[in-house]
PyMOL CGO cylinders between C-alpha atoms (Angstrom):
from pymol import cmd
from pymol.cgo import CYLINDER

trace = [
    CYLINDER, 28.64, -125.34, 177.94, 29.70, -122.51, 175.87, 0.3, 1, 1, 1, 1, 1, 1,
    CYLINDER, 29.70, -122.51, 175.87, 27.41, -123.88, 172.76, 0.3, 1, 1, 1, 1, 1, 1,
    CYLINDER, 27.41, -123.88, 172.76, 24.53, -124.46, 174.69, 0.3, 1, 1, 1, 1, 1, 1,
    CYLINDER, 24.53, -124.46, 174.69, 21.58, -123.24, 173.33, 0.3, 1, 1, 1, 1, 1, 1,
    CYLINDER, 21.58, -123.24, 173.33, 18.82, -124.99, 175.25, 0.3, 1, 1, 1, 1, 1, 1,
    CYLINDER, 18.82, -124.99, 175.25, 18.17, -124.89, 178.33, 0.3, 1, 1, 1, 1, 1, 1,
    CYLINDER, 18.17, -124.89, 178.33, 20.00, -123.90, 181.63, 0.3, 1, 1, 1, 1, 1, 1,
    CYLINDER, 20.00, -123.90, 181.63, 23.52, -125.40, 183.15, 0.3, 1, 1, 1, 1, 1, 1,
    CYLINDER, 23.52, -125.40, 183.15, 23.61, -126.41, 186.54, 0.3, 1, 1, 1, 1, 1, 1,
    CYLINDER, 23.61, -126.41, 186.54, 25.39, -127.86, 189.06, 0.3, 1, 1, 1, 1, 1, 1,
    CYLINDER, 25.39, -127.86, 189.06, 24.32, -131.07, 191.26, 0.3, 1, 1, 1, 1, 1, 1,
    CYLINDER, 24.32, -131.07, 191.26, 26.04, -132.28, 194.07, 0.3, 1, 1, 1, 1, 1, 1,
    CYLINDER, 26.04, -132.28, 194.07, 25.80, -135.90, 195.55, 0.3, 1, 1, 1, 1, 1, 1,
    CYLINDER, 25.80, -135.90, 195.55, 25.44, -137.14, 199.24, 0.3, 1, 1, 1, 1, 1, 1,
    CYLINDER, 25.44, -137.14, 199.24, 29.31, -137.63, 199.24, 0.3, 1, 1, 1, 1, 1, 1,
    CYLINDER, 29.31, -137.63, 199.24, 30.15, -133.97, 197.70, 0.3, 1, 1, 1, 1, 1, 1,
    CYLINDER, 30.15, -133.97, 197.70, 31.39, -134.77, 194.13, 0.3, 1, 1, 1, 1, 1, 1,
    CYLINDER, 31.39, -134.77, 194.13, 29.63, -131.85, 192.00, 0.3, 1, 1, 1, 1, 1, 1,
    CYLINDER, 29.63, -131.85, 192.00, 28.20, -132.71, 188.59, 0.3, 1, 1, 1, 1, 1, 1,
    CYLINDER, 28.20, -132.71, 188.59, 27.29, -130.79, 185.43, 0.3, 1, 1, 1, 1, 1, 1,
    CYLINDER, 27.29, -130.79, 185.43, 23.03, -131.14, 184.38, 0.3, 1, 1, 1, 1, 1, 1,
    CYLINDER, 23.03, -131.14, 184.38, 21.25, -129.43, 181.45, 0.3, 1, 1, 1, 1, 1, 1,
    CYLINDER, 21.25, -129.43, 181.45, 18.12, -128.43, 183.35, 0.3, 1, 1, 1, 1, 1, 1,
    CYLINDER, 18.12, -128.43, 183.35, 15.08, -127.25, 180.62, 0.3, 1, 1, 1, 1, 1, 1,
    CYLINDER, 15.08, -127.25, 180.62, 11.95, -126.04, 182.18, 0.3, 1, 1, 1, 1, 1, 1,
    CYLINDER, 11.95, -126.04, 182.18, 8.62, -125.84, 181.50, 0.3, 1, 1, 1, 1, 1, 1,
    CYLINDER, 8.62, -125.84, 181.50, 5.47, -123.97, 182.11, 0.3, 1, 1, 1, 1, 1, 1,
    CYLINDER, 5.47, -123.97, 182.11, 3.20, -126.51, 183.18, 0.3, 1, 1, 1, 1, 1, 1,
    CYLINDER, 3.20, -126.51, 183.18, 4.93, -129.27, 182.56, 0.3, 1, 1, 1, 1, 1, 1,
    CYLINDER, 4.93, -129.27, 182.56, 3.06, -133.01, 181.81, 0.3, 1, 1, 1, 1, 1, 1,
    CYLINDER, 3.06, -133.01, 181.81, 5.82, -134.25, 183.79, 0.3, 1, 1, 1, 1, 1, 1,
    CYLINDER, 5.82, -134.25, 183.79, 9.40, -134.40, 184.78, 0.3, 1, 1, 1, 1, 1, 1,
    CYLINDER, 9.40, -134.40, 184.78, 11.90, -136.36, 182.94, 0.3, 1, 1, 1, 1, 1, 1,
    CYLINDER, 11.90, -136.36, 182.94, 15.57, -137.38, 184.03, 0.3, 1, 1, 1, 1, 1, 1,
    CYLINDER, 15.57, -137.38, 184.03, 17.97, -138.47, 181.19, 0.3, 1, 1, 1, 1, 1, 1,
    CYLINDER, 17.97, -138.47, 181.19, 20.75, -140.42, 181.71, 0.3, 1, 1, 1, 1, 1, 1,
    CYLINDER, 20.75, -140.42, 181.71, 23.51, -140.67, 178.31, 0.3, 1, 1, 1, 1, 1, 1,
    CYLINDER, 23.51, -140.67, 178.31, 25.72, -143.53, 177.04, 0.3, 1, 1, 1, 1, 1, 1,
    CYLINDER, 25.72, -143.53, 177.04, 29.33, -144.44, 178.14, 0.3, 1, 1, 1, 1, 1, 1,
    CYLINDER, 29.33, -144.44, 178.14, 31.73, -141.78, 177.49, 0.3, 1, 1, 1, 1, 1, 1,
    CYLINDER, 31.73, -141.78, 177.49, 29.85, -138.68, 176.67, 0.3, 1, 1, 1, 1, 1, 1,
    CYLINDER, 29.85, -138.68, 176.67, 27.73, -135.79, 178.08, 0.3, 1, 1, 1, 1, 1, 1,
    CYLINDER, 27.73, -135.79, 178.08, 24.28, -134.68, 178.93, 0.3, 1, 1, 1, 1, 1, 1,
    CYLINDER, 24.28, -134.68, 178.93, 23.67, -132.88, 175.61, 0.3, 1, 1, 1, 1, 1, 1,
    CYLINDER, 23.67, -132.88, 175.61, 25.37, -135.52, 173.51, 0.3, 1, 1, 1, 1, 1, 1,
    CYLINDER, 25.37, -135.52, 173.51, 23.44, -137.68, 170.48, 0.3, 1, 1, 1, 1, 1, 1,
    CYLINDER, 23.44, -137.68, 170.48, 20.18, -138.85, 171.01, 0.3, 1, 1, 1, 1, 1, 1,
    CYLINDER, 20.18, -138.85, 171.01, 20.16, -137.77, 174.85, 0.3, 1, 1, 1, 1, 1, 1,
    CYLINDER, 20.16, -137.77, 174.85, 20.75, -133.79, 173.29, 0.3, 1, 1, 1, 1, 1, 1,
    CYLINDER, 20.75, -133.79, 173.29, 17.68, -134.88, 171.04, 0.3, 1, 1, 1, 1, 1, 1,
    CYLINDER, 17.68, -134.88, 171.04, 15.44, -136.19, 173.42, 0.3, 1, 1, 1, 1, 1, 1,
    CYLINDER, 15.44, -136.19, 173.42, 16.01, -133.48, 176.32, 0.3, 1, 1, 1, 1, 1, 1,
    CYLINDER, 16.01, -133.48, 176.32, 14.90, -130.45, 173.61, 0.3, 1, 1, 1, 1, 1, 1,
    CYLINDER, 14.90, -130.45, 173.61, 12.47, -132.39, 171.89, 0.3, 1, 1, 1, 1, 1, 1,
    CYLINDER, 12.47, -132.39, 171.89, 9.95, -133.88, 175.22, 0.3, 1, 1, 1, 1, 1, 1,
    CYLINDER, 9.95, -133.88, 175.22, 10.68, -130.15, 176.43, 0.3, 1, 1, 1, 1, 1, 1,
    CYLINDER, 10.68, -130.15, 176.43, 8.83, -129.22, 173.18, 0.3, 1, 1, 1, 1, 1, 1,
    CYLINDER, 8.83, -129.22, 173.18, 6.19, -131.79, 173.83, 0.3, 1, 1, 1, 1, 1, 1,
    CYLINDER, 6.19, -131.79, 173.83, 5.42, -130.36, 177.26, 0.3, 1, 1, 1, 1, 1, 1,
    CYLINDER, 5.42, -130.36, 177.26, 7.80, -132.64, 180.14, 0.3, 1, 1, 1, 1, 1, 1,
    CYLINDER, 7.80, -132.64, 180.14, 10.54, -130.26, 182.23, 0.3, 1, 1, 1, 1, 1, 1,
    CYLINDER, 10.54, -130.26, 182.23, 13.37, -132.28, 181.56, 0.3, 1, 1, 1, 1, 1, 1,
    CYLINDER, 13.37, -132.28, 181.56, 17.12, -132.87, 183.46, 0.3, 1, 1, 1, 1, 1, 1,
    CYLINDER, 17.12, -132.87, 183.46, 20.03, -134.67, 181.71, 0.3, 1, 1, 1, 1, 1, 1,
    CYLINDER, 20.03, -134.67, 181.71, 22.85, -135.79, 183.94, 0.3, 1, 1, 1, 1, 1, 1,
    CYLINDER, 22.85, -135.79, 183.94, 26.55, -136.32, 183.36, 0.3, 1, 1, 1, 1, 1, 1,
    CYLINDER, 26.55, -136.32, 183.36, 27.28, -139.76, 183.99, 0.3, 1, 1, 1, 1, 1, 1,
    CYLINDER, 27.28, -139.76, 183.99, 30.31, -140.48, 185.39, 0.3, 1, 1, 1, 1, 1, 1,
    CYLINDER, 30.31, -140.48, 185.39, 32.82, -141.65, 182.63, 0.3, 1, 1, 1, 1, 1, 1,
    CYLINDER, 32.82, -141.65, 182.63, 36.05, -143.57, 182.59, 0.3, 1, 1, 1, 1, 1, 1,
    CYLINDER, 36.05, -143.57, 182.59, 38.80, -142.19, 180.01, 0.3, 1, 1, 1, 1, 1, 1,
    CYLINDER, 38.80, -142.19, 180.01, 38.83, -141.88, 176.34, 0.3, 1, 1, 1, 1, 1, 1,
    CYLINDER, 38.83, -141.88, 176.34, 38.99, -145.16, 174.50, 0.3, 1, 1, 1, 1, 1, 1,
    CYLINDER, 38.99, -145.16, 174.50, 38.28, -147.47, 177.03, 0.3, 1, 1, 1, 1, 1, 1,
    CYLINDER, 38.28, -147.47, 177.03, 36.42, -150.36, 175.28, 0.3, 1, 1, 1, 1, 1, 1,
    CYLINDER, 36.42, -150.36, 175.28, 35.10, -153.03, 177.81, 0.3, 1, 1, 1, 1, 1, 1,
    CYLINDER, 35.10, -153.03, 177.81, 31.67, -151.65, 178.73, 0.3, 1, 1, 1, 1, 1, 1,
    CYLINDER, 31.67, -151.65, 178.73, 31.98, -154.10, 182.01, 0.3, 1, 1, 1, 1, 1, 1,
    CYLINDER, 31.98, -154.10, 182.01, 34.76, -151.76, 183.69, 0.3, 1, 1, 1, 1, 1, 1,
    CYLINDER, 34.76, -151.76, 183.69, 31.73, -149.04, 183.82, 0.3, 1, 1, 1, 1, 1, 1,
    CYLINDER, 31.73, -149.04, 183.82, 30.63, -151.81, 186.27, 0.3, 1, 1, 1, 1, 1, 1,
    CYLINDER, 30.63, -151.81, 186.27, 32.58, -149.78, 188.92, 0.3, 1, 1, 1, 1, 1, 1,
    CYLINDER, 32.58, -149.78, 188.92, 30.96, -146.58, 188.69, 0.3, 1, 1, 1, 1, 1, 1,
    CYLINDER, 30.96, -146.58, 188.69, 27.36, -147.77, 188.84, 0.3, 1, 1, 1, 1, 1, 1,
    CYLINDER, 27.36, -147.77, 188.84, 27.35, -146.45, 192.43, 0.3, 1, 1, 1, 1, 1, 1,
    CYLINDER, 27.35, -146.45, 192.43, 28.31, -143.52, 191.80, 0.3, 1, 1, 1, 1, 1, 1,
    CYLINDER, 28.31, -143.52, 191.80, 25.74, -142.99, 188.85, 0.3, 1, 1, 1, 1, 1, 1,
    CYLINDER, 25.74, -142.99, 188.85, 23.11, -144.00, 191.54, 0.3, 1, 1, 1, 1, 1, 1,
    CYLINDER, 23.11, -144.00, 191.54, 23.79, -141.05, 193.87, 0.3, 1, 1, 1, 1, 1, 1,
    CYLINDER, 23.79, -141.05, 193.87, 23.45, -138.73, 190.80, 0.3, 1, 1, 1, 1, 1, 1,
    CYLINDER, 23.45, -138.73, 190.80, 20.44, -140.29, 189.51, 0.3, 1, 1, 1, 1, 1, 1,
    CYLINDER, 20.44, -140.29, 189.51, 19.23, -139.73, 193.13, 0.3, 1, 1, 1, 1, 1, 1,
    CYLINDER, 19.23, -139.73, 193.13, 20.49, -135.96, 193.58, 0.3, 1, 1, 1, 1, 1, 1,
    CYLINDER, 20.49, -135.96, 193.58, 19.17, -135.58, 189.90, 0.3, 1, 1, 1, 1, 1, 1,
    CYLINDER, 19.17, -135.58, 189.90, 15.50, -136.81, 190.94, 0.3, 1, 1, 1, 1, 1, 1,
    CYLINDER, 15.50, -136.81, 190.94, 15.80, -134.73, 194.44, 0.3, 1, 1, 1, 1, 1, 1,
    CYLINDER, 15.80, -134.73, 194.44, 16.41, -131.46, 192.53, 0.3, 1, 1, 1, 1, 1, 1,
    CYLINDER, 16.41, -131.46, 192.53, 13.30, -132.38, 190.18, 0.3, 1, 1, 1, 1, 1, 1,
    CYLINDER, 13.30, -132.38, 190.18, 11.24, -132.57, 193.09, 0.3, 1, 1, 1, 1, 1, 1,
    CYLINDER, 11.24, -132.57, 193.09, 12.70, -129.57, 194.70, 0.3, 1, 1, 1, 1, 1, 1,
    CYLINDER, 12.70, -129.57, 194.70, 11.30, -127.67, 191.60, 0.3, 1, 1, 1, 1, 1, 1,
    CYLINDER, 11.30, -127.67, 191.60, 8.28, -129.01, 192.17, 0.3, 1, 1, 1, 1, 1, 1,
    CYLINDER, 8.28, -129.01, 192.17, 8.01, -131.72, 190.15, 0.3, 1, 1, 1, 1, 1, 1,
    CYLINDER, 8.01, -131.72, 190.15, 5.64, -134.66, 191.07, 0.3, 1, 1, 1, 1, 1, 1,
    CYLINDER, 5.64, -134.66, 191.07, 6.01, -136.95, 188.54, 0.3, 1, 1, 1, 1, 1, 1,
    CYLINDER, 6.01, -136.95, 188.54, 9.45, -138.38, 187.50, 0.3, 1, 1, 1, 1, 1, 1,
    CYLINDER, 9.45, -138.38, 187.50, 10.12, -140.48, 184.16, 0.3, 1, 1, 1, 1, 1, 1,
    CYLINDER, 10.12, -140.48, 184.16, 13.99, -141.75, 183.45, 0.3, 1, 1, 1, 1, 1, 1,
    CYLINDER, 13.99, -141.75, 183.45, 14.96, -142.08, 180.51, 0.3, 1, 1, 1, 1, 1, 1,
    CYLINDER, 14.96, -142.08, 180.51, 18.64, -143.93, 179.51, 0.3, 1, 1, 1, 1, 1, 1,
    CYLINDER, 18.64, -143.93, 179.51, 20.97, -144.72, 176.57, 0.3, 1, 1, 1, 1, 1, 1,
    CYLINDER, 20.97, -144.72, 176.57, 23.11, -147.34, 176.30, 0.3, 1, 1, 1, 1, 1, 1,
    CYLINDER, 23.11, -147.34, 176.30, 25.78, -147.86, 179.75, 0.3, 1, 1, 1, 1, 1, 1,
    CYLINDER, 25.78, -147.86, 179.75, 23.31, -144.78, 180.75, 0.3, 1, 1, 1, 1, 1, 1,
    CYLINDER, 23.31, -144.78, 180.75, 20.16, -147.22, 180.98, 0.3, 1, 1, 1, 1, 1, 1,
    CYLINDER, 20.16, -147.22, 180.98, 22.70, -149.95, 182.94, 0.3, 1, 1, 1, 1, 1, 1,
    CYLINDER, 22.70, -149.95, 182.94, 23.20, -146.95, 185.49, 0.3, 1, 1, 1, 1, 1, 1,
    CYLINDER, 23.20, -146.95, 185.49, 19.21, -146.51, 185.74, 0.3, 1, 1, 1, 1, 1, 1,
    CYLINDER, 19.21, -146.51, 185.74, 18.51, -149.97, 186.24, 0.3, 1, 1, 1, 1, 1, 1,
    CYLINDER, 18.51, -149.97, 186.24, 21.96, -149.69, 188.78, 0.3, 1, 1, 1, 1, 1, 1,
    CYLINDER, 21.96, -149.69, 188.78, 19.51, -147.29, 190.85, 0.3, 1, 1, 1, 1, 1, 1,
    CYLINDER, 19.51, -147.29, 190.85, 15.68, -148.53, 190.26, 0.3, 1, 1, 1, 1, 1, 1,
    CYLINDER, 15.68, -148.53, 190.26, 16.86, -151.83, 191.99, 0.3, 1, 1, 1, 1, 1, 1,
    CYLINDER, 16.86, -151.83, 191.99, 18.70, -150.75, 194.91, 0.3, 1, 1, 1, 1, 1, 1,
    CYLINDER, 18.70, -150.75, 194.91, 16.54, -147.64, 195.48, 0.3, 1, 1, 1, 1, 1, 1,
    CYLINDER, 16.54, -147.64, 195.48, 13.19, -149.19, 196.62, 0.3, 1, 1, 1, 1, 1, 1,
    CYLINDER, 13.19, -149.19, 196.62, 10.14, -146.86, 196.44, 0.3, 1, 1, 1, 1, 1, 1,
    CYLINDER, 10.14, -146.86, 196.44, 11.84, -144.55, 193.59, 0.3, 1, 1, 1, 1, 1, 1,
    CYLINDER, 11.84, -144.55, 193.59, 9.58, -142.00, 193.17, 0.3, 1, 1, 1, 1, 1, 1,
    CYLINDER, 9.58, -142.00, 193.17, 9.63, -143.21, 189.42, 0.3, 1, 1, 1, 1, 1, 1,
    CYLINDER, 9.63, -143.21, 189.42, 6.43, -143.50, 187.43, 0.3, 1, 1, 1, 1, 1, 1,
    CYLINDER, 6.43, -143.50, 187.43, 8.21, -144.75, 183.43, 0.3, 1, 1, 1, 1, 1, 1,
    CYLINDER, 8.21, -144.75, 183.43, 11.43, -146.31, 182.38, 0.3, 1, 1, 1, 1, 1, 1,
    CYLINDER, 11.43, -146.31, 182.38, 12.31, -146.05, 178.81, 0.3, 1, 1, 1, 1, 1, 1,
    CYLINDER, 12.31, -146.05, 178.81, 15.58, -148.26, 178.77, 0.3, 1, 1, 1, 1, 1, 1,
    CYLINDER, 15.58, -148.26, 178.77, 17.33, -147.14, 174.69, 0.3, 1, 1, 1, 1, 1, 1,
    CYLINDER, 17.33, -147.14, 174.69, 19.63, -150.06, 173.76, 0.3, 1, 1, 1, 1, 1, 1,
    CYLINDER, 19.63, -150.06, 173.76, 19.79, -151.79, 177.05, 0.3, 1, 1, 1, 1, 1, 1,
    CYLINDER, 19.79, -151.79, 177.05, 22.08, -154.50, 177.12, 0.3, 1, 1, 1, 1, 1, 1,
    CYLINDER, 22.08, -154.50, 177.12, 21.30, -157.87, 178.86, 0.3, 1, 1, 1, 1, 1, 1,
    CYLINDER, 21.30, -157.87, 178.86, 17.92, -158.31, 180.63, 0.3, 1, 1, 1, 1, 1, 1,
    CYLINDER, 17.92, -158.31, 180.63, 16.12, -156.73, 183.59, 0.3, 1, 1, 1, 1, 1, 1,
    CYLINDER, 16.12, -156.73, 183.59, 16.92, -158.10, 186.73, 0.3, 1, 1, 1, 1, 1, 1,
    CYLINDER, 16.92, -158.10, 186.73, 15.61, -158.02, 190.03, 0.3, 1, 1, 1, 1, 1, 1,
    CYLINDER, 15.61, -158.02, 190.03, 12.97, -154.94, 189.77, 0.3, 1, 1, 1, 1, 1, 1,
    CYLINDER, 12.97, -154.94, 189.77, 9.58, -157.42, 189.09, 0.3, 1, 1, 1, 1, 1, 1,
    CYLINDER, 9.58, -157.42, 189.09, 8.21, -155.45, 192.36, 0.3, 1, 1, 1, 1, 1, 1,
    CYLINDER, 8.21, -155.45, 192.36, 8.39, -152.33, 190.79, 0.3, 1, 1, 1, 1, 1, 1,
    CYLINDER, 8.39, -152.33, 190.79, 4.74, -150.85, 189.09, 0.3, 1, 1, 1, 1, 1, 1,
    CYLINDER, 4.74, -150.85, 189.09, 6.09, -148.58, 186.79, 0.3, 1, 1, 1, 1, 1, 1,
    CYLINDER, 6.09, -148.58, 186.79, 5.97, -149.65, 182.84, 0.3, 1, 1, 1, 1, 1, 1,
    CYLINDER, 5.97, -149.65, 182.84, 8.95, -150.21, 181.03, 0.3, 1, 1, 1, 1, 1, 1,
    CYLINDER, 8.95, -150.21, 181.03, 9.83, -149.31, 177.18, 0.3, 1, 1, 1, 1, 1, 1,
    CYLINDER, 9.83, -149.31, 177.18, 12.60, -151.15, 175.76, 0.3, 1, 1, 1, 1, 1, 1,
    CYLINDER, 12.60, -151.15, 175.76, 13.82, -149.95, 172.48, 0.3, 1, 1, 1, 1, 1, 1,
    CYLINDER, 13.82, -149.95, 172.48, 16.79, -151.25, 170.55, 0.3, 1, 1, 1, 1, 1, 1,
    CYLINDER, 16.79, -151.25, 170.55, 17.92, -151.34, 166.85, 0.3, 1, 1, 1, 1, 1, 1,
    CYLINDER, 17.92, -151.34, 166.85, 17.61, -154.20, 164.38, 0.3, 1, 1, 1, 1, 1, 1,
    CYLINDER, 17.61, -154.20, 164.38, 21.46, -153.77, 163.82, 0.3, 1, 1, 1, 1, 1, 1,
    CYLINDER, 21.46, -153.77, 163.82, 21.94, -153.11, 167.36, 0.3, 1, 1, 1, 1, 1, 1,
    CYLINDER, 21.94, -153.11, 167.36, 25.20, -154.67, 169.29, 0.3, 1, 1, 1, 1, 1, 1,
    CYLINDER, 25.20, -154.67, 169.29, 24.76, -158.76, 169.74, 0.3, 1, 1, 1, 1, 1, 1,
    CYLINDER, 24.76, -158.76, 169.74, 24.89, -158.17, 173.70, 0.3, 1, 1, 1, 1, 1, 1,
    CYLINDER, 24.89, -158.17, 173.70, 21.77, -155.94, 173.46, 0.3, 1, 1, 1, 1, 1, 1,
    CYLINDER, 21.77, -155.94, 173.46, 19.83, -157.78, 170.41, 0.3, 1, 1, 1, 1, 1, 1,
    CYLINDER, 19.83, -157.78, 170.41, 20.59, -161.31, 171.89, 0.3, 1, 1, 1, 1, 1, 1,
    CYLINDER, 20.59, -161.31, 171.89, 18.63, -160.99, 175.34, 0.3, 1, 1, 1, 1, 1, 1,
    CYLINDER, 18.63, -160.99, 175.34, 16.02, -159.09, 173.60, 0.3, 1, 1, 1, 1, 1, 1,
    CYLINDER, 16.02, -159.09, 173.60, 13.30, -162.08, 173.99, 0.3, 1, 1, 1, 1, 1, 1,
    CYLINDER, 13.30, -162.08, 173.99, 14.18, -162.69, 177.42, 0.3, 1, 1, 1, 1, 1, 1,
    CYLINDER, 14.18, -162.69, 177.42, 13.53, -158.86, 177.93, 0.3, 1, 1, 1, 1, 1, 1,
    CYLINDER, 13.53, -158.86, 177.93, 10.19, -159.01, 176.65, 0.3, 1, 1, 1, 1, 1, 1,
    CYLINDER, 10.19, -159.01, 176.65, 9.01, -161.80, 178.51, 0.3, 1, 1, 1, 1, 1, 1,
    CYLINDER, 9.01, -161.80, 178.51, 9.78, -160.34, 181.89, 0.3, 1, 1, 1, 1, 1, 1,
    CYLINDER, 9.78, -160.34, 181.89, 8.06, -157.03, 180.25, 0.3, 1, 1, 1, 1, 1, 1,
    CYLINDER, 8.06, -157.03, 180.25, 4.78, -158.89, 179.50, 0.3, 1, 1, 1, 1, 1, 1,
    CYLINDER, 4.78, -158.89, 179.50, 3.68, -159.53, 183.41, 0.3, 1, 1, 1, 1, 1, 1,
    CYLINDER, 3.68, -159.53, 183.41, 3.57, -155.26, 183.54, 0.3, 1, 1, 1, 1, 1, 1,
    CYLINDER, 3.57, -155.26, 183.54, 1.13, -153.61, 182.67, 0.3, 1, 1, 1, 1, 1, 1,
    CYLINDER, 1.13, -153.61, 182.67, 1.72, -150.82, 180.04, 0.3, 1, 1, 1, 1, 1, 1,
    CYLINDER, 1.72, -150.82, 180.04, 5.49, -152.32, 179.34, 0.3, 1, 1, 1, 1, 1, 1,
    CYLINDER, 5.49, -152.32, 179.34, 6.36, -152.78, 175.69, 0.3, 1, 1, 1, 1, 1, 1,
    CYLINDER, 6.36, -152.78, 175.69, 9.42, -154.00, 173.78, 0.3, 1, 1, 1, 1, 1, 1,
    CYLINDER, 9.42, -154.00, 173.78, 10.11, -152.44, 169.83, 0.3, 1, 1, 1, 1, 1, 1,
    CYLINDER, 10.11, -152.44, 169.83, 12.91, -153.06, 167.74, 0.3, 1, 1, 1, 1, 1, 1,
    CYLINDER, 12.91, -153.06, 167.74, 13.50, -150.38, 165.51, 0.3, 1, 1, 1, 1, 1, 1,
    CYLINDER, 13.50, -150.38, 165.51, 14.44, -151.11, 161.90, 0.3, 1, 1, 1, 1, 1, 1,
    CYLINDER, 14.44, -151.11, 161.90, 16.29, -148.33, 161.10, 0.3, 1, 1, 1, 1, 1, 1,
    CYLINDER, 16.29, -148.33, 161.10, 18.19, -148.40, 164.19, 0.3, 1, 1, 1, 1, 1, 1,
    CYLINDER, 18.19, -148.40, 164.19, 21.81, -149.45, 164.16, 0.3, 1, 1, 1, 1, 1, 1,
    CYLINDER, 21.81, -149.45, 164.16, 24.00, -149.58, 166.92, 0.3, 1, 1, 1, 1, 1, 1,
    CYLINDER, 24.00, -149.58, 166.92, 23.08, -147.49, 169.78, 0.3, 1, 1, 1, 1, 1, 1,
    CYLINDER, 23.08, -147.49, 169.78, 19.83, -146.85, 167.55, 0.3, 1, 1, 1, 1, 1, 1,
    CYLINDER, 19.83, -146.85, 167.55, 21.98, -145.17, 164.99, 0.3, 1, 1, 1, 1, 1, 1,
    CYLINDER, 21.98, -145.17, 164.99, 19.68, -143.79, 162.42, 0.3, 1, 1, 1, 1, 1, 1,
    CYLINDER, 19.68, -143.79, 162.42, 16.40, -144.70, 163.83, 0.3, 1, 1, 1, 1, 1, 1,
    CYLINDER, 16.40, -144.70, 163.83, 16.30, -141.29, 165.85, 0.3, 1, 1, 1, 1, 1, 1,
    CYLINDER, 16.30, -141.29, 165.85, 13.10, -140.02, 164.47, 0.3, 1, 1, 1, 1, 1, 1,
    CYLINDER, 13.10, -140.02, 164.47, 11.64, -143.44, 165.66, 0.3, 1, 1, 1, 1, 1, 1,
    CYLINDER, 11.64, -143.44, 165.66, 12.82, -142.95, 168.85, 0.3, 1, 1, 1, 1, 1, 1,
    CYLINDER, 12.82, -142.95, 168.85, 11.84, -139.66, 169.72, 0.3, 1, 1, 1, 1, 1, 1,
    CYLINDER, 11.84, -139.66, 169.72, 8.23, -140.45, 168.49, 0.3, 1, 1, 1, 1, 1, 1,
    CYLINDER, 8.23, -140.45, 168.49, 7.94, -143.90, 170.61, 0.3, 1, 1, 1, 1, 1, 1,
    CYLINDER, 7.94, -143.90, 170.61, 9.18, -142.06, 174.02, 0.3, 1, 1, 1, 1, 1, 1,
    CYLINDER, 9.18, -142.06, 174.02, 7.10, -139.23, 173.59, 0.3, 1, 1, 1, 1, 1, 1,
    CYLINDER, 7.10, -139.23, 173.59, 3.80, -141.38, 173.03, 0.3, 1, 1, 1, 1, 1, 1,
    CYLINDER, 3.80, -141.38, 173.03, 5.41, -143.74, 175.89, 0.3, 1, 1, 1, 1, 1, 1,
    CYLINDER, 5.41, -143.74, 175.89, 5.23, -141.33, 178.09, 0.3, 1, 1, 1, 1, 1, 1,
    CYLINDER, 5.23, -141.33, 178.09, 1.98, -139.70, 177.04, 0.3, 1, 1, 1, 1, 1, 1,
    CYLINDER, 1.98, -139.70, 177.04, 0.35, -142.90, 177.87, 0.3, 1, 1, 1, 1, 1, 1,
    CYLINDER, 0.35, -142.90, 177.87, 1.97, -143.14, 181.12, 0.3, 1, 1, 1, 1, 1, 1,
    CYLINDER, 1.97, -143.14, 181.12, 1.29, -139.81, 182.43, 0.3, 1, 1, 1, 1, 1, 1,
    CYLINDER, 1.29, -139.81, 182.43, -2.43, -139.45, 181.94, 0.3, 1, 1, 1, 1, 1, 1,
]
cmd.load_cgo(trace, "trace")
């Protein structure tokens, strides 16, 4: 918080009480509203998630980036996250509830890594999300359960991304090609994570989202 340079700090607080940090940047007229959610281990201004929330505020969307909840340093298997998906679904919720209390409309999520896991954690087990784009960065595995919902879907992963996210990468974009507007783009600069194929990234969400807001 004490380097932050864009943006405002706030404070969030779930239906059971537990108080979160979010980088809140706001925008005259925005195009839209758009909730970020980061990868496992790090914070709201971290990486490409720190890129992404200054950069669509510069291309017109009010944007919100969460802390996740995070286990401790150094832990390595991505499936013990499995526990805290709950919890990351009652943030994602208060996080979309404060959007609207400013006034916002229309709500995009956008998610990294385990912080994409966490969206998909609360698209399917919040029916009716008031949700209108998904941009899912280096999801790993394939979309399950949320064929019902209308919104489009942009899955982007790196050539040299992890196995676990390249491998179901087919599988991803058939169940993208029955909606409407949904797209699927390796990016060949991106390692793992997307590593290096930032600029790539940050030009494919923005014109994702362009096209899903008119």
């Amino acid at each position: 918080m004490p380097g932050l340079v864009v943006g405002d700090a706030v404070q969030l607080q779930t239906g059971d009480a537990i108080r979160f940090l979010a980088l809140h940047v706001p925008v005259e007229r925005p195009k839209a509203a758009v909730l970020l959610t980061h990868g496992p281990g790090l914070h709201p201004d971290h990486g490409l998630t720190g890129e992404l929330r200054v950069s669509l505020a510069d291309r017109g969307y009010e944007t919100l980036s969460l802390q996740m909840p995070v286990l401790a340093a150094g832990v390595e298997d991505g499936s013990a996250y499995l526990a805290l998906y709950p919890e990351a679904s009652r943030r994602i919720a208060a996080g979309v509830q404060f959007l609207m209390d400013k006034g916002a409309i229309r709500i995009a999520l956008v998610s990294h890594a385990m912080g994409a896991g966490m969206a998909h954690h609360y698209l399917r087990t919040t029916p009716g999300a008031p949700v209108f784009a998904w941009a899912a960065l280096s999801y790993y595995g394939v979309f399950e359960a949320s064929g019902d919902a209308a919104f489009p879907i942009l899955d982007l992963y790196g050539v040299a991304d992890y196995r676990g996210i390249r491998g179901p990468a087919a599988e991803r974009a058939r169940l993208l090609g029955a909606r409407p507007e949904s797209r699927q783009l390796a990016v060949p600069e991106g390692g793992r994570f997307l590593a290096g194929g930032e600029k790539i990234v940050l030009r494919e969400v923005a014109a994702f989202l362009d096209a899903a807001a008119r």
